[in-house]
C-alpha positions in Angstrom: -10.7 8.8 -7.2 -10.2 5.2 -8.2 -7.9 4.8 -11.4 -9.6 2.3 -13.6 -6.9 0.1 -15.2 -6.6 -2.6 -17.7 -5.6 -6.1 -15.8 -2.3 -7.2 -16.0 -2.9 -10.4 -17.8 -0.1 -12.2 -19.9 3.4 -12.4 -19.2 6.3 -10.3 -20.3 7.7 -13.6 -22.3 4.5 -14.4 -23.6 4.0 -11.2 -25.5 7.9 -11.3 -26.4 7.1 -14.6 -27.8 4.1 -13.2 -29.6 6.2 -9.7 -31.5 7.7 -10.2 -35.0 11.4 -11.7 -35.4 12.3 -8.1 -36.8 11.3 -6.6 -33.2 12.3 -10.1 -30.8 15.8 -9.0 -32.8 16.4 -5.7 -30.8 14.8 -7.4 -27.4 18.2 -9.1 -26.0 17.8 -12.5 -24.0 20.2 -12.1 -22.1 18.5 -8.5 -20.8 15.4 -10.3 -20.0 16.0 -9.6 -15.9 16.6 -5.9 -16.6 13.4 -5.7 -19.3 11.4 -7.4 -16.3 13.0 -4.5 -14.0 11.9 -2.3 -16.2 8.2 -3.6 -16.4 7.6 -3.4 -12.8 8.6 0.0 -12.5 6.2 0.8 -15.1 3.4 -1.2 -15.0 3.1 -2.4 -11.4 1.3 0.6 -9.8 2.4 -0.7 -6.6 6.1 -0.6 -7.6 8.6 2.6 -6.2 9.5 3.4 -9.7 8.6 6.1 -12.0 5.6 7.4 -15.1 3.4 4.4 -14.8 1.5 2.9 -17.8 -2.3 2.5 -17.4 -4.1 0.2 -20.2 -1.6 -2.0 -21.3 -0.6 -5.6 -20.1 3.4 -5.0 -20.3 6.0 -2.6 -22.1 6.2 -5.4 -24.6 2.5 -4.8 -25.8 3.6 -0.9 -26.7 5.7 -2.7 -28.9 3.1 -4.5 -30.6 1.4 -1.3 -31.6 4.0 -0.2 -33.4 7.5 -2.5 -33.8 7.7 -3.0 -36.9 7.4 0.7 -38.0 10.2 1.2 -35.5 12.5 -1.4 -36.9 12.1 -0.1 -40.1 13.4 3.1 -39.1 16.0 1.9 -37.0 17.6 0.7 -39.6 17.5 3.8 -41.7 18.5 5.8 -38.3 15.6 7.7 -38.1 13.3 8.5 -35.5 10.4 10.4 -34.0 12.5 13.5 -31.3 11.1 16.4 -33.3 7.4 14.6 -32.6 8.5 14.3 -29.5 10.1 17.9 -28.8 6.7 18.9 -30.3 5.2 17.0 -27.3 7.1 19.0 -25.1 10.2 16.9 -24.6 14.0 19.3 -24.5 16.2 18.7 -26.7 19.0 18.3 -24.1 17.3 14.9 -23.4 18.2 13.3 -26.5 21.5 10.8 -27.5 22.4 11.4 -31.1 21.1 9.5 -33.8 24.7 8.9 -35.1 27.5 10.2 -33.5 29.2 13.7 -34.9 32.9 14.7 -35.8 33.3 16.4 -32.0 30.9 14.6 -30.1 32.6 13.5 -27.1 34.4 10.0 -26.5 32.0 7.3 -25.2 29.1 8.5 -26.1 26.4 6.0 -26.9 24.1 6.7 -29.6 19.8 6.1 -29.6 17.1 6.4 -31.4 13.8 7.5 -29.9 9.9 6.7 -30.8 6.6 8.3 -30.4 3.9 5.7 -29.6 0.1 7.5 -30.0 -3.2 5.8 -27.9 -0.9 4.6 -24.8 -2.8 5.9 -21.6 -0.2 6.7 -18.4 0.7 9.1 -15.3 3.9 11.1 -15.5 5.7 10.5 -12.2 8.4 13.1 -12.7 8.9 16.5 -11.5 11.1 19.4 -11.8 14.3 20.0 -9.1 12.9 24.0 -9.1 9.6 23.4 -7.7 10.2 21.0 -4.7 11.3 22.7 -2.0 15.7 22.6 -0.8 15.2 19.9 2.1 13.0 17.7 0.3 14.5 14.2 1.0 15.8 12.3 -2.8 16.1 8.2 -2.8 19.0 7.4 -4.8 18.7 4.0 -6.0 19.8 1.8 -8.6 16.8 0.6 -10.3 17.9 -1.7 -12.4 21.1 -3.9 -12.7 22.9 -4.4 -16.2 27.0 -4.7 -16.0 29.2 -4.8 -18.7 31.7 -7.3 -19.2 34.3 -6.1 -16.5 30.9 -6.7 -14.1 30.8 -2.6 -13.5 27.0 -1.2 -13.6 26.3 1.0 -16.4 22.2 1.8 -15.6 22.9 5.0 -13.5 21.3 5.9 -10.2 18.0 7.4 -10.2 16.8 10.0 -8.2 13.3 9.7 -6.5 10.9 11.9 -4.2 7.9 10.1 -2.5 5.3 12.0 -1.8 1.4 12.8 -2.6 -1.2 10.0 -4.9 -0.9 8.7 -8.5 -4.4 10.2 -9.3 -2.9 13.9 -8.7 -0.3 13.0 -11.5 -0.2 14.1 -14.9 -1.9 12.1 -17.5 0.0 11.8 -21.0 -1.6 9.5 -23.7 1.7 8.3 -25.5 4.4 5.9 -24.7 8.4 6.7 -25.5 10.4 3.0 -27.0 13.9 4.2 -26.7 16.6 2.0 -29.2 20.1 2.4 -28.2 24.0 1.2 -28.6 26.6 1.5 -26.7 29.6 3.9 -27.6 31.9 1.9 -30.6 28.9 -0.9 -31.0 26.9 -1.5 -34.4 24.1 -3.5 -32.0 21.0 -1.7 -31.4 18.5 -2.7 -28.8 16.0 -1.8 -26.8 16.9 0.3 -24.1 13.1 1.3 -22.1 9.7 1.9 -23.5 8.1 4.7 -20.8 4.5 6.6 -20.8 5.3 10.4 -22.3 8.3 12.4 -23.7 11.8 11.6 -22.6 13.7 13.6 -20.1 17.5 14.5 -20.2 19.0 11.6 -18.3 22.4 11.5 -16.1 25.1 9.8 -17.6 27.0 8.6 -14.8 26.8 8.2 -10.8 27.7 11.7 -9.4 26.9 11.4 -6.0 29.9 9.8 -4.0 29.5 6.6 -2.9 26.5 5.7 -5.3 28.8 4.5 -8.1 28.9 1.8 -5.6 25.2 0.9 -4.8 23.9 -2.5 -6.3 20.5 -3.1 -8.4 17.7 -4.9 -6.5 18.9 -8.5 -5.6 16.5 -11.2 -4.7 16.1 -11.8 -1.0 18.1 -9.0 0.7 17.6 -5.4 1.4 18.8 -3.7 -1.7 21.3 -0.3 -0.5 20.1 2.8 -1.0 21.2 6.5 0.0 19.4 10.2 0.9 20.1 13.0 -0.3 18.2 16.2 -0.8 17.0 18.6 -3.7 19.6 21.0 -2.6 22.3 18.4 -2.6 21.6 17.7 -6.0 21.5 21.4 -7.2 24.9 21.8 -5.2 26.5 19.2 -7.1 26.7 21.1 -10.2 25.0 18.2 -12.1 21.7 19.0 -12.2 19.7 21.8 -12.2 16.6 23.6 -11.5 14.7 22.7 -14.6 15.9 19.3 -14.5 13.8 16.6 -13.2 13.6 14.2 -11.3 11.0 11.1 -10.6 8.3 11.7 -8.1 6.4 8.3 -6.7 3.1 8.4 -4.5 3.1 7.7 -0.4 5.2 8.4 1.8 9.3 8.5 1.9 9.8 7.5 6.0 7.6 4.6 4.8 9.5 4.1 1.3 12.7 3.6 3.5 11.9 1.1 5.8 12.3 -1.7 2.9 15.9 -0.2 2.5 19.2 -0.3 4.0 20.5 3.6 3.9 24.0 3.5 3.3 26.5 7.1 3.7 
């Protein structure tokens, strides 16, 4: 089966360039390297990343669908996660809107939005139904540090195995708006094909608190671990997911440098 895709025509800045000044507003400049990240993991079907997107030029152009209806409610603090738990989404995988009397310290705060007509492949999978000594990449996808230069985009956790075309198709794209814990500044977060799944809040595994985003011109560091390491942690568990990318994981790790 050959997927038939839209061509990747037009930059990421170009269609940027393009959105209204109410949506350019919650796009950060100075995030531009971790929005590009971002892009390639989910619209270069070549990329080790996770869902993919299949008829749009760039997670920019989901915005143009529908950015203005999102900053509108952004800035009553509405949002669409009862469409989206509808859609099949848990409601463990959702921030709050605004933070409660008891919510914990540090927690950030988003705002997450249902876009319809966005054709994609889910490329996650749930912990329960791969098998104990399945190997897991742990990788930091994407860099963005805060101002003491510590990264704050968590490790993911990714299997490699089997084709895109045996994925799961969804036809709608999630545009998550968030803020950091004690900010008033929302801003875009990711914009991903399907529902949102409960993400980890911090690096768990020891030793990956200290693994760098992709840097240009070197082997990025990476570590193994497997499903059962994960469930042992206490972290995560059987229905939680994690990502699950096409080919072959020996492969996969040759462009890597493991690290304990």
């Amino acid at each position: 089966m050959i997927l038939e895709t839209r061509p990747r025509v037009g930059s990421l800045e170009d269609t940027l360039a393009g959105l209204p000044q109410a949506v350019q507003a919650l796009i950060p400049a100075e995030n531009i390297a971790y929005y590009r990240a971002t892009n390639a993991m989910h619209c270069n079907l070549e990329s080790l990343g996770g869902s993919k997107f299949l008829d749009v030029q760039n997670i920019f152009s989901v915005l143009e669908k529908d950015g203005l209806r999102i900053t509108e409610a952004v800035a009553r603090r509405l949002d669409d996660r009862d469409a989206l738990i509808a859609k099949g989404a848990g409601r463990e995988a959702f921030l709050p809107a605004t933070k409660q009397e008891g919510d914990p310290d540090g927690l950030p705060e988003a705002l997450y939005y249902r876009v319809d007509g966005v054709q994609g492949k889910l490329g996650i999978i749930e912990l329960g139904k791969l098998d104990p000594a399945i190997k897991v990449l742990v990788r930091r996808e994407k860099s963005l540090r805060d101002a003491s230069g510590r990264e704050i985009v968590p490790c993911s956790f990714t299997t490699i195995r089997g084709k895109l075309e045996d994925l799961p198709d969804t036809d709608f794209a999630t545009v998550i708006i968030g803020r950091a814990a004690g900010s008033t500044k929302d801003e875009l977060w990711t914009v991903h094909p399907g529902a949102p799944i409960r993400t980890t809040l911090g690096d768990f595994i020891s030793g990956s608190e200290n693994l760098p985003g992709p840097q240009e011109n070197s082997r990025q560091k990476v570590m193994v671990v497997t499903v059962a390491d994960l469930l042992a942690s206490g972290k995560m568990q059987a229905q939680d997911y994690i990502k699950i990318v096409p080919g072959d994981i020996e492969r996969a790790l040759e462009n890597y440098e493991v690290v304990s």
